[in-house]
Every structure is written in structure tokens, then in C-alpha cells.
N, C-alpha and C positions, 0 to 999 in steps of 0.2 A: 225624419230622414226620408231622403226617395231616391231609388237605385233605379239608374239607365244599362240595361242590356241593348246590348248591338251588337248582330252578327255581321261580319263584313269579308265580301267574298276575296280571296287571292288569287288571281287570275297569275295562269302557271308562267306568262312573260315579265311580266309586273310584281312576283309574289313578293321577292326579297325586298324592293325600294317600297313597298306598299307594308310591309307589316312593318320596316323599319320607322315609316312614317307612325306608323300606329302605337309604336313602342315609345316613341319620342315622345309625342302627345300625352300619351297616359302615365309617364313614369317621370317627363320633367316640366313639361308645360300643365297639364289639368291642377298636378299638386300644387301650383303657384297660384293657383285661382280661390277668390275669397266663397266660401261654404265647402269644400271640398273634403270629402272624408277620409273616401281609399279606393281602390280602383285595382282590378286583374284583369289580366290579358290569357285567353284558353283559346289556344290551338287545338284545333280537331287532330286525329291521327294521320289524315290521310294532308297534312297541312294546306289547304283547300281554303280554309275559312277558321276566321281566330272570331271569338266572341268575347267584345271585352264589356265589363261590367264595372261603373260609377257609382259610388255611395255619395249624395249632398246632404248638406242640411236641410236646403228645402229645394220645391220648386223651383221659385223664385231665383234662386242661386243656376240652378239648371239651365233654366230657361238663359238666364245671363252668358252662361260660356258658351252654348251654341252659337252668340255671336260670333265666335271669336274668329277669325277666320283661317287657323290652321284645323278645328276644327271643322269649318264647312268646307274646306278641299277635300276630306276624306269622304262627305259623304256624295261625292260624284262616282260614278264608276269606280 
């Protein structure tokens, strides 16, 4: 198994369509992906920044969904 941590910042004009994004991703899109284990999403207090965390089977698996390109929109700004 190999678990991805990503802290991803919420900028205060963009926060709601931005974690919304991120909620999507992690709760209906990653779980459809083949190695995929479990996955949480952690909002800080001050909601600034959500850190979500991917369990795969393997790398290999990993490496694979970072193509995916709802994925690589999140990691621009």
C-alpha cells in the first residue's frame, strides 16, 4: 500500500468551488479508479487549507490516476 498526502491551499475568493472540486474528486471520481483504497479530506480550522490523504495498492496504481486530468486541474493554483 502507498498513501498520498496533499495539502491544497483555499484561497478566500475561490475556497467553496475549489474544495467543492476537491470533494468531488476524492469521494466520486479517485474511488472509481482501479488500486484505490480509501481516501479523507481534513480541513484545517481556520478553513484555509484541506489536506487530503489517498491510500493505493501500489505505486504503480498512483502514478496512473495522476494522469487523469480532473486530477491535474487541482494541482494548478
Amino acid at each position: 500500500m502507498i498513501t498520498l498526502s496533499k495539502t491544497f491551499i483555499l484561497d478566500s475568493g475561490k475556497k467553496d468551488s475549489r474544495f467543492e472540486k476537491l470533494r468531488k474528486l476524492y469521494t466520486e471520481i479517485l474511488p472509481l479508479q482501479v488500486g484505490y483504497i480509501s481516501s479523507n479530506l481534513i480541513l484545517n480550522e481556520q478553513e484555509t487549507e484541506v489536506t487530503a490523504i489517498a491510500n493505493w495498492e501500489d505505486e504503480e496504481k498512483l502514478v496512473a490516476v495522476q494522469d487523469l486530468d480532473s486530477f491535474k486541474e487541482l494541482q494548478i493554483g
